[in-house]
DSSP file (Angstrom, degrees, kcal/mol; ACC not computed):
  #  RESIDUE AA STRUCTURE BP1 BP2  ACC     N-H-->O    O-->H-N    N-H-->O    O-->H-N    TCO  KAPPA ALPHA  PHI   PSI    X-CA   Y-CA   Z-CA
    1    1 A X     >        0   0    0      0, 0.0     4,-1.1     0, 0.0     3,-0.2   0.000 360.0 360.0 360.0  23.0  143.1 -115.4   33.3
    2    2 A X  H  >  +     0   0    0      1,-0.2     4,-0.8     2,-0.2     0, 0.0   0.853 360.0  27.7 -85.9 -12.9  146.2 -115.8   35.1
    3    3 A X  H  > S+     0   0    0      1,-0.2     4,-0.7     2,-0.2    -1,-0.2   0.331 110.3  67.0-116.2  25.4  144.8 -115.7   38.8
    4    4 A X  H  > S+     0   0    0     -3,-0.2     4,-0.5     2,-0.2    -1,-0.2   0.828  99.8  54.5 -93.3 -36.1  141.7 -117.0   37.8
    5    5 A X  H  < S+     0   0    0     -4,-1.1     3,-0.3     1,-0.2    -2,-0.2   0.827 107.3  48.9 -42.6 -65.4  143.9 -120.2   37.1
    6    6 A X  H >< S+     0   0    0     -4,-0.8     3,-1.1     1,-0.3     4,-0.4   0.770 116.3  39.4 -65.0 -63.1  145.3 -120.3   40.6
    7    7 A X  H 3X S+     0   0    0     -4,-0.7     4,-2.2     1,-0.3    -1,-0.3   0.306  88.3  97.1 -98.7  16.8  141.7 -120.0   42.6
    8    8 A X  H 3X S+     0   0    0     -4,-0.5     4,-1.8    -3,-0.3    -1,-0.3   0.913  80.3  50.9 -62.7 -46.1  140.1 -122.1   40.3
    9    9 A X  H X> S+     0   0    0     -3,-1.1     4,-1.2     1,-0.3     3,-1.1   0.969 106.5  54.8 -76.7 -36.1  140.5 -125.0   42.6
   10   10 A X  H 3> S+     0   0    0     -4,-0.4     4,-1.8     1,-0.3     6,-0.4   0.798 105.4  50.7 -32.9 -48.0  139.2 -123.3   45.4
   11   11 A X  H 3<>S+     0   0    0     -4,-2.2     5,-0.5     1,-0.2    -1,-0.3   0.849 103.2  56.1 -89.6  -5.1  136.2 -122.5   43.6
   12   12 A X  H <<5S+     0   0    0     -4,-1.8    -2,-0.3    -3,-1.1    -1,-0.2   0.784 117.3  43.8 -31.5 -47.1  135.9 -126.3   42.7
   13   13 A X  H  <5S+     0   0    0     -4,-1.2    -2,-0.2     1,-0.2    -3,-0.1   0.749 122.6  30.1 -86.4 -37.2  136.1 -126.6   46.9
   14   14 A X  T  <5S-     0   0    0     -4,-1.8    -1,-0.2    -5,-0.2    -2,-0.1   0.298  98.9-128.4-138.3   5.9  133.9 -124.0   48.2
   15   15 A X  T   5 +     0   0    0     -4,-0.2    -3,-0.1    -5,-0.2    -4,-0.1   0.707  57.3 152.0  72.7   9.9  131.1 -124.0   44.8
   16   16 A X      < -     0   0    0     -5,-0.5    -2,-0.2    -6,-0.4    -1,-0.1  -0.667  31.6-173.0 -77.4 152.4  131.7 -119.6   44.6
   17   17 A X        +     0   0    0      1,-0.1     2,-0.3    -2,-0.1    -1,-0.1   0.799  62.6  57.0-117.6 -37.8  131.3 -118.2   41.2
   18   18 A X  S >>>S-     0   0    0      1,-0.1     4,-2.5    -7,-0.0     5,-0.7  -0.701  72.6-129.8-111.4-178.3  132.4 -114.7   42.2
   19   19 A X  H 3>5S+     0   0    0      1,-0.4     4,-1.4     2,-0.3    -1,-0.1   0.814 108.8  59.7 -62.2 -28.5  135.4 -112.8   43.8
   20   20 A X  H 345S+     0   0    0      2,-0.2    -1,-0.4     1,-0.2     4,-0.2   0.980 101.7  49.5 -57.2 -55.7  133.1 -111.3   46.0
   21   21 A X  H X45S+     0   0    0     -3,-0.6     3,-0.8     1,-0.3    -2,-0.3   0.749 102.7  60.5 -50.4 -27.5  132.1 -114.0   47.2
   22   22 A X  H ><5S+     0   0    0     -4,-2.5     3,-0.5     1,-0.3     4,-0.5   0.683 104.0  47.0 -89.6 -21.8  135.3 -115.3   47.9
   23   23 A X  T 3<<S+     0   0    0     -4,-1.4     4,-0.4    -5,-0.7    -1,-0.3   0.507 110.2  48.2-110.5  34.2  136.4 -112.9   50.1
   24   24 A X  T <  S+     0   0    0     -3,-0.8    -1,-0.2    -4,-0.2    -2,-0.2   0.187 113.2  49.4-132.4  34.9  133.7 -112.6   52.2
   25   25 A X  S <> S+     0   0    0     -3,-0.5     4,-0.8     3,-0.1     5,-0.2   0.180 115.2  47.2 -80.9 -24.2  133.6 -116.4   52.5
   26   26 A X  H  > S+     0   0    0     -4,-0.5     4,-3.2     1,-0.2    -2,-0.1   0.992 115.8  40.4 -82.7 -47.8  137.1 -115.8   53.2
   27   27 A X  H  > S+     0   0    0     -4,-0.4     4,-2.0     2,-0.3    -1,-0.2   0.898 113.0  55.4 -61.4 -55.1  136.2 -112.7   55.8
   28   28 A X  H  > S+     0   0    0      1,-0.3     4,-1.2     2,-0.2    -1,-0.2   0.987 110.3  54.2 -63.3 -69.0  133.0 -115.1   57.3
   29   29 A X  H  X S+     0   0    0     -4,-0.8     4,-1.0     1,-0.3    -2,-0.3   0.921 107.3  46.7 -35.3 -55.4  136.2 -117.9   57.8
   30   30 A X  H  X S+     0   0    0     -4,-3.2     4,-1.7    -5,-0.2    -1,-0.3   0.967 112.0  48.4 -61.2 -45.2  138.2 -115.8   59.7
   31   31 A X  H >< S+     0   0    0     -4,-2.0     3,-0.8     2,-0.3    -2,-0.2   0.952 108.9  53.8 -52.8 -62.5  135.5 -114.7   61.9
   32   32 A X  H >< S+     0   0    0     -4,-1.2     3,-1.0     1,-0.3    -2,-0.2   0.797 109.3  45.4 -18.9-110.0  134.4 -117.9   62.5
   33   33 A X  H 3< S+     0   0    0     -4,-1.0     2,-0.4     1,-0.4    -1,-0.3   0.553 112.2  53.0 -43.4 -40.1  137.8 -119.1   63.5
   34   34 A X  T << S-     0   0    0     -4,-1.7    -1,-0.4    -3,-0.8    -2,-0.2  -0.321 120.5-116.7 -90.7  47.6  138.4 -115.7   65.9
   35   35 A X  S <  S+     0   0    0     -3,-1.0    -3,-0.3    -2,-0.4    -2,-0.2   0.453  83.1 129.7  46.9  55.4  135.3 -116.9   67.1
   36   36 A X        +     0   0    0     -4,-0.2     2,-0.3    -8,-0.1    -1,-0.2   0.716  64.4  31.7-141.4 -60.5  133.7 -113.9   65.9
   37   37 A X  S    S-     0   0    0     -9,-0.2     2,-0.4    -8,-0.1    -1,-0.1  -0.738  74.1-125.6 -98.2 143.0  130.4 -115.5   63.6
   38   38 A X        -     0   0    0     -2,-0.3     2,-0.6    -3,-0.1    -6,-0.1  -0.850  42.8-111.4 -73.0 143.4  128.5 -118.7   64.4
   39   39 A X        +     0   0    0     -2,-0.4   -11,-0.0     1,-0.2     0, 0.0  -0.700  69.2 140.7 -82.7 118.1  128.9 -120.2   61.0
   40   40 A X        +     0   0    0     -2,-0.6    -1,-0.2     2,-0.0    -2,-0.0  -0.145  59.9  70.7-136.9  35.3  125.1 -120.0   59.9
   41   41 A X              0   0    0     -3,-0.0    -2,-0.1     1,-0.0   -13,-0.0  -0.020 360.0 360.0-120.3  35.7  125.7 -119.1   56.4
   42   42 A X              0   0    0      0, 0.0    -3,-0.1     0, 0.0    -1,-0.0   0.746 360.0 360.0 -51.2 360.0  127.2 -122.9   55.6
């Protein structure tokens, strides 16, 4: 449980329950910013 500790607030922030999700939240966020995706899965 040690890096579960760490991204815990994150998943308070952004409501993901798994790690998958969070990196292709993370992946859709990058795109997004290199202007890449329109963000339409907000």
């Amino acid at each position: 449980m040690g890096h579960e500790q760490k991204s815990n607030k994150m998943d308070k922030k952004k409501a993901l329950s798994t790690p998958k999700e969070k990196k292709a939240a993370k992946k859709v966020k990058k795109d997004i910013k290199e202007g890449i995706h329109k963000p339409k899965l907000v």
